[in-house]
Wavefront OBJ file of the C-alpha trace (Angstrom):
o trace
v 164.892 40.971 -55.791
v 162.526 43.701 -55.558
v 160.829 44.914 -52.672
v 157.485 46.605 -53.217
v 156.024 49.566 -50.734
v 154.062 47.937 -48.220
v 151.949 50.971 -47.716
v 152.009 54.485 -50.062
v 153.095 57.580 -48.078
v 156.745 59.825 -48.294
v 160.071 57.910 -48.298
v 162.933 58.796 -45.671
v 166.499 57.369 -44.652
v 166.296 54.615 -42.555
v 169.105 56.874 -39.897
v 165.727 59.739 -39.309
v 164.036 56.307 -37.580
v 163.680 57.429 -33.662
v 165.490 53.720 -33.163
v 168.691 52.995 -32.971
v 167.772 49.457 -33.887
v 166.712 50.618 -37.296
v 168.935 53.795 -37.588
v 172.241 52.028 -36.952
v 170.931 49.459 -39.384
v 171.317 46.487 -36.242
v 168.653 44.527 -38.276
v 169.790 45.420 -41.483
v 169.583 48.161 -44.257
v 165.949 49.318 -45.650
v 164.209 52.793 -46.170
v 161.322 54.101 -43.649
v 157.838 55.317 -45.163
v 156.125 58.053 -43.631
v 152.285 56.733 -44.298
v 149.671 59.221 -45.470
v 147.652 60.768 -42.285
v 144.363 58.123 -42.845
v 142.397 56.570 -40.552
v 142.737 53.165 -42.207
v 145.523 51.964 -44.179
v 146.621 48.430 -44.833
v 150.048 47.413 -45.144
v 150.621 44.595 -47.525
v 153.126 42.150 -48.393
v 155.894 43.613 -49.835
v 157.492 40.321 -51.478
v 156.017 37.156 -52.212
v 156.803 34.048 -49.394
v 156.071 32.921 -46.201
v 154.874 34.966 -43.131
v 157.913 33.868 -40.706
v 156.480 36.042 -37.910
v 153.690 38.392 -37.601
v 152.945 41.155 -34.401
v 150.291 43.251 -34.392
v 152.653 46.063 -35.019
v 155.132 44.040 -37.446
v 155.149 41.618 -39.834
v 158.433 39.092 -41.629
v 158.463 37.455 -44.890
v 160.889 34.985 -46.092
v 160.802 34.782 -49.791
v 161.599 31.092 -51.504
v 165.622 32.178 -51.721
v 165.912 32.419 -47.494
v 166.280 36.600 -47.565
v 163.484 37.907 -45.271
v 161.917 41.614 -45.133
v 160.992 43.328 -42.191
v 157.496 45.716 -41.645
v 157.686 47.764 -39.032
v 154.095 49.787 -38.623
v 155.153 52.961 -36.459
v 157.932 52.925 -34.164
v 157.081 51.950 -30.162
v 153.519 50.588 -31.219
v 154.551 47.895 -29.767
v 153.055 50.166 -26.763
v 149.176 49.966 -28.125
v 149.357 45.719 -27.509
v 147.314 45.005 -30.815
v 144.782 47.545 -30.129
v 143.899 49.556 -33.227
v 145.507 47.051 -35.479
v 144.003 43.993 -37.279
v 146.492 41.096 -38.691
v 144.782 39.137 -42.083
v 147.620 36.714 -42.138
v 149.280 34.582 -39.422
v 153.047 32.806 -39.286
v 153.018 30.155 -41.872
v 151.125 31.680 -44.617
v 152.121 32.192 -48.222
v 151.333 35.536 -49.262
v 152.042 37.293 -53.386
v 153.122 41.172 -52.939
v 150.498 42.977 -52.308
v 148.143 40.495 -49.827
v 147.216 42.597 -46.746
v 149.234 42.090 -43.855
v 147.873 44.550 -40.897
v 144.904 47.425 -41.072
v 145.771 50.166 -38.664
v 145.088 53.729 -38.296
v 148.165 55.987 -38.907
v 145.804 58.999 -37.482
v 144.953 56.925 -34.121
v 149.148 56.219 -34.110
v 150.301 59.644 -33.981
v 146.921 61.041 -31.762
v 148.802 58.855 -29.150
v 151.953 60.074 -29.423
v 154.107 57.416 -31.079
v 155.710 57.743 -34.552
v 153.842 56.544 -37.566
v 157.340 55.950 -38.994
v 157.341 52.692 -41.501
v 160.912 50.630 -41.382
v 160.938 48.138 -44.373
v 164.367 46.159 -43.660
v 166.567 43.445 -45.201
v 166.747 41.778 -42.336
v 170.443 41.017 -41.876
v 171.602 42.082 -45.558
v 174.850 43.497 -46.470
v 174.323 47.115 -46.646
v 176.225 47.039 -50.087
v 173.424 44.588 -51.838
v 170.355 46.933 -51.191
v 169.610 49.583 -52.807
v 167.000 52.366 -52.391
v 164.974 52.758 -55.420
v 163.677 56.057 -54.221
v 165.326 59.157 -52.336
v 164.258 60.761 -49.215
v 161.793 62.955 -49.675
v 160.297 60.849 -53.164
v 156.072 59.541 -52.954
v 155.389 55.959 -53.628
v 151.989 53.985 -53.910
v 151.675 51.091 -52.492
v 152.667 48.243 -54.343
v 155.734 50.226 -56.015
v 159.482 49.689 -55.842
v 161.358 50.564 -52.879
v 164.319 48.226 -52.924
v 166.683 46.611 -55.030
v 167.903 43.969 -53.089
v 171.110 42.137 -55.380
l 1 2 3 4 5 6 7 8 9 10 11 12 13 14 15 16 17 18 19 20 21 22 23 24 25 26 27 28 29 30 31 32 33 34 35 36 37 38 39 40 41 42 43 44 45 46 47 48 49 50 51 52 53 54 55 56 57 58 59 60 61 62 63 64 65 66 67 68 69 70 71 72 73 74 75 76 77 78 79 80 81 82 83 84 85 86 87 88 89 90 91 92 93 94 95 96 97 98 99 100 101 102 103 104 105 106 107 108 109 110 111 112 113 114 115 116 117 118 119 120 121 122 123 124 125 126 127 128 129 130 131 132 133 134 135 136 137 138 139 140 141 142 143 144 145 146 147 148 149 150
C-alpha cells in the first residue's frame, strides 16, 4: 500500500521526533515531515478509508484492508486545545488521498514554541513491512509517496 505525504515540506527519521512515542516507534514505524514555514497549510488524507479518529492536532485512517495511518501535526500541539487548527472531516468519514484533513499554521506552531514536526505512522506495523520511499533530508509535495507499506 502506498502512503502519500499528507503535507509537502523536508523528510526526516522518525528517531529525530522529540517523542519517545514516535522515536522508539511505540505506535509503529513511519517517517516525520518537517512542513514548509506557511501560515496555512492543510494536511490531507494520506490513504483512502475511513477517519477512525480525528484531534485537532491528529488525525487516523483505516483503509478497507484494517491497516491504519497515523497524522501527527507538530509534536505537543496537543498543548494549543484546537486553537489555530480547523478539522474538515470528523470520525466516520470516507475520505480518497488527498481530502483535507486539518488547516493549521506551521508559522503560529513554532512562534509558540512547540515543534512543527509531522509523524506519519503505521500504526502498529512490523517495522520490516514499511518502507521509506524517501531519505532524510529528500523534499516531497503533498500528495507524493512516502511509504511503502507491504
Amino acid at each position: 500500500m502506498l502512503v502519500a505525504s499528507p503535507l509537502g515540506g523536508t523528510v526526516r527519521a522518525i528517531t529525530e521526533v522529540p517523542d519517545p512515542v514516535f522515536a522508539e516507534l511505540m505506535v509503529g514505524p513511519g517517517v516525520a515531515l518537517v512542513p514548509r514555514p506557511v501560515a496555512s497549510d492543510t494536511a490531507c488524507a494520506p490513504c483512502p478509508g475511513v477517519v477512525a479518529a480525528v484531534h485537532p492536532h491528529a488525525f487516523v485512517v483505516e483503509t478497507a484492508d484494517g491497516r491504519a495511518v497515523l497524522v501527527h501535526v507538530g509534536i505537543d500541539t496537543v498543548r494549543l486545545q484546537g486553537q489555530g487548527f480547523t478539522l474538515h472531516v470528523r470520525a466516520g468519514d470516507t475520505v480518497v488521498t488527498g481530502d483535507r484533513m486539518i488547516t493549521w499554521s506551521p508559522v503560529d506552531v513554532a512562534a509558540a514554541g512547540l515543534s512543527t514536526l509531522c509523524p506519519v505512522i503505521a500504526l502498529q506495523a512490523d517495522p520490516g513491512a514499511v518502507r521509506a520511499l524517501l531519505g532524510p533530508g529528500a523534499e516531497v509535495d503533498q500528495g507524493g509517496p512516502l511509504l511503502d507499506w507491504a
